[in-house]
Legacy VTK file of the C-alpha trace (Angstrom):
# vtk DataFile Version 3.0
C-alpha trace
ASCII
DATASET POLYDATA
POINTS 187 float
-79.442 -3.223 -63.623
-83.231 -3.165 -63.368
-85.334 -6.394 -63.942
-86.542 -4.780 -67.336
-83.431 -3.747 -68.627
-81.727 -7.128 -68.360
-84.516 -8.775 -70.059
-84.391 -6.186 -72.901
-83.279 -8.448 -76.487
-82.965 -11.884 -74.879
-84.599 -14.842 -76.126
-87.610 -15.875 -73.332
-85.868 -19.297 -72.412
-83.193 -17.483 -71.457
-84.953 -14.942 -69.344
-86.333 -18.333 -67.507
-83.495 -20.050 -67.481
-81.654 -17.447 -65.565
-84.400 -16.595 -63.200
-84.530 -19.999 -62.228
-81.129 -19.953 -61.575
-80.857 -16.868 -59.844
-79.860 -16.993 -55.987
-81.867 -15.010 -53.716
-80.843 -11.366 -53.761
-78.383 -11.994 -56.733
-78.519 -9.140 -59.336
-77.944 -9.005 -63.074
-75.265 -6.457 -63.964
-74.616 -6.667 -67.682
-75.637 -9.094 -70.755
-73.397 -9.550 -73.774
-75.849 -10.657 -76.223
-74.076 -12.860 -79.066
-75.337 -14.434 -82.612
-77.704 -17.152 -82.432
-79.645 -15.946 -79.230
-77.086 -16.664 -77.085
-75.608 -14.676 -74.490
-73.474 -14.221 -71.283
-75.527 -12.861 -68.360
-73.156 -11.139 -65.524
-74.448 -11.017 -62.229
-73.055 -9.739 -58.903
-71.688 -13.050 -58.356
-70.762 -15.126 -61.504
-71.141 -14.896 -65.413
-73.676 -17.124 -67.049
-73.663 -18.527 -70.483
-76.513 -19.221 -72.243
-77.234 -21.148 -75.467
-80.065 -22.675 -77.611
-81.425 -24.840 -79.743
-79.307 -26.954 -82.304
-76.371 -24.501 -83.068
-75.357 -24.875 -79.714
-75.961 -28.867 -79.451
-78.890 -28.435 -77.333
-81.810 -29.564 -80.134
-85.174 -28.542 -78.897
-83.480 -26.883 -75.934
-81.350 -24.948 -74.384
-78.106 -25.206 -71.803
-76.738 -22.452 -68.959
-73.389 -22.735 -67.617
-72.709 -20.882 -64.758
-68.908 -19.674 -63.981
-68.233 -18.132 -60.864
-65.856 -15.311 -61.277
-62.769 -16.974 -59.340
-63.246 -19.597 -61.580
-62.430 -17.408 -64.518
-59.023 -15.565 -65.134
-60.223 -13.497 -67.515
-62.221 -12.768 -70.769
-61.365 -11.917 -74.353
-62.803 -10.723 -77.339
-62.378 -12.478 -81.199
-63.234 -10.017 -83.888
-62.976 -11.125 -87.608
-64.314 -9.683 -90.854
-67.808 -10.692 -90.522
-68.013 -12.758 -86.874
-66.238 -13.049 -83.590
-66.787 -14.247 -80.195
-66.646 -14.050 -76.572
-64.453 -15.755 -74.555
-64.688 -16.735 -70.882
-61.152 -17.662 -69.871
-60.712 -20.869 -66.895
-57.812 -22.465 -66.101
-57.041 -25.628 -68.526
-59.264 -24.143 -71.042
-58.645 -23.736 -74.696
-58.923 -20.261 -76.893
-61.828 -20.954 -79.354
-62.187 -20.034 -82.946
-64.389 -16.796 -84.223
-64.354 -19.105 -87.489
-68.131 -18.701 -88.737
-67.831 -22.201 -90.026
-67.908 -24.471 -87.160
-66.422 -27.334 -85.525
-66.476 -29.494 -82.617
-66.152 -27.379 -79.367
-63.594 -25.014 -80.113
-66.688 -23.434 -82.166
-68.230 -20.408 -80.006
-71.687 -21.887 -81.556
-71.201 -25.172 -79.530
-68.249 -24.189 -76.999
-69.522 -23.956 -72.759
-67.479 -21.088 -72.472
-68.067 -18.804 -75.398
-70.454 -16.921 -77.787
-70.283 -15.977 -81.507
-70.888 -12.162 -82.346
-71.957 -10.845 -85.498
-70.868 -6.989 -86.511
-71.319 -4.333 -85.069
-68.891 -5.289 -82.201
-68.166 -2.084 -80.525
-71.493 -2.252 -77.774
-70.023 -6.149 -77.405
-66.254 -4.896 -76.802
-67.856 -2.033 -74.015
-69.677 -4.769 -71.973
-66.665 -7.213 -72.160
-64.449 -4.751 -71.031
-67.121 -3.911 -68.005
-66.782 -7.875 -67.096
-63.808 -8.185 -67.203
-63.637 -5.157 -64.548
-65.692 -6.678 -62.500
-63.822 -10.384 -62.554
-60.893 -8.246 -61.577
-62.546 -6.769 -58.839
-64.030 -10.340 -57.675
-60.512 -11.585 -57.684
-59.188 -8.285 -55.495
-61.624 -9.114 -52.553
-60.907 -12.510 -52.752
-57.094 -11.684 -52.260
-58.266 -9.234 -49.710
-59.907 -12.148 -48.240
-57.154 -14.125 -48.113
-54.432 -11.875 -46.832
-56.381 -10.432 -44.342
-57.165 -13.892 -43.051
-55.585 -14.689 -39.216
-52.757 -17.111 -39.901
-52.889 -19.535 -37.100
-50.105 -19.302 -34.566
-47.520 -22.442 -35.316
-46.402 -21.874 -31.374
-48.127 -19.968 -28.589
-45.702 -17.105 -26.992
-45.360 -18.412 -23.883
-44.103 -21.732 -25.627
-41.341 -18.953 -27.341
-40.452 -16.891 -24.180
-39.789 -20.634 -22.658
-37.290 -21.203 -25.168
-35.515 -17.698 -25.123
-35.347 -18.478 -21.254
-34.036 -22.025 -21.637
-31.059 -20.124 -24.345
-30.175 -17.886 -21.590
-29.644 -20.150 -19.120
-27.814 -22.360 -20.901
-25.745 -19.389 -21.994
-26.656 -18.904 -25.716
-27.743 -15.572 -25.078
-26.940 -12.834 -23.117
-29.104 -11.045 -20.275
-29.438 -8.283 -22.999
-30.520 -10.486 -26.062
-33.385 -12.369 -23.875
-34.192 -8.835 -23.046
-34.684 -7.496 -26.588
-35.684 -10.497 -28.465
-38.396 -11.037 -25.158
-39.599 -7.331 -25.997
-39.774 -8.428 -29.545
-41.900 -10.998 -29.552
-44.311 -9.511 -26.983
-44.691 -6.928 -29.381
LINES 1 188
187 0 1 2 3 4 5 6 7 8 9 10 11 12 13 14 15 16 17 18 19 20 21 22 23 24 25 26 27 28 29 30 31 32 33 34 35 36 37 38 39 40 41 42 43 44 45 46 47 48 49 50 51 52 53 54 55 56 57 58 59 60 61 62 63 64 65 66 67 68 69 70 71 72 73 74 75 76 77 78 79 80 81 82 83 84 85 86 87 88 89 90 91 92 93 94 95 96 97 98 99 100 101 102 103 104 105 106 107 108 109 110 111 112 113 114 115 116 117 118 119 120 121 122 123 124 125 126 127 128 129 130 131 132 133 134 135 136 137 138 139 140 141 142 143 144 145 146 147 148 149 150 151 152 153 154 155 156 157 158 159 160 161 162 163 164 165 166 167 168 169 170 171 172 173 174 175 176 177 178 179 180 181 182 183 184 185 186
């Protein structure tokens, strides 16, 4: 997403906010703009949230969370008669209300991990699906990653033909069981 296009219908702290925050070579991919000029900025690498002035308990100010996407399990979308929100999901967190009429921090006004929406949801519902994609894919390489890791050898094979040699000799196995378990592991 080009420079221009992300900035397109945010609120100018916000734009700041997330360019301070911004590692080098990091790229925005989507923003889910939500009610009270708040909004969830997606970038190659994690999801931000962003939220200001005194509907989201920062008076005079504003707050960004950053989430990196193995952090999050997933993300939902609230959609009621009139409002709804967005919901980044992490482990040990709580759903949150798309209630209009708030309270405490299960309100998507106030909560680190949400944002209200007002109607028309369906642009909101294409972009969450789109993140949601991509904290898939984030959590694909990182199993990639993972499996494709070298697990560190618990004995070294000479340390294993020395016990096959020590069974055969002491009779436990036969000339032709050293032979084929030997071929075995040297495979």
């Amino acid at each position: 997403m080009t420079e221009a296009a992300w900035h397109k219908g945010l609120h100018q702290m916000a734009i700041e906010a997330v360019e301070q925050t911004l590692a080098p070579g990091e790229q925005v991919s989507l923003v889910i703009h939500g009610a009270s000029n708040q909004a969830i900025i997606a970038t190659d690498r994690r999801a931000l949230v962003f939220k200001k002035g005194f509907m989201a308990g920062a008076s005079f100010g504003s707050e960004l969370t950053s989430w990196t996407y193995r952090s999050l399990v997933g993300v939902q979308i609230h959609t009621g008669m009139m409002s709804g929100a967005v919901v980044l999901q992490g482990p040990g967190q709580t759903g949150t209300r798309t209630s209009y009429w708030k309270g405490k921090d299960s309100d998507p006004h106030m909560a680190p991990n949400a944002i209200p929406l007002n109607r028309p949801f369906e642009r909101a519902q294409r972009k969450v699906a789109e993140l949601s994609r991509i904290i898939d894919r984030a959590h694909r390489q990182e199993q990639t990653r993972s499996a494709s890791a070298p697990v560190p050898a618990q004995e070294s094979i000479a340390d294993e033909l020395r016990k096959l040699a020590d069974l055969r000799a002491e009779g436990v196995l036969s000339d032709q069981e050293f032979a084929d378990l030997k071929a075995k592991l040297l495979s």
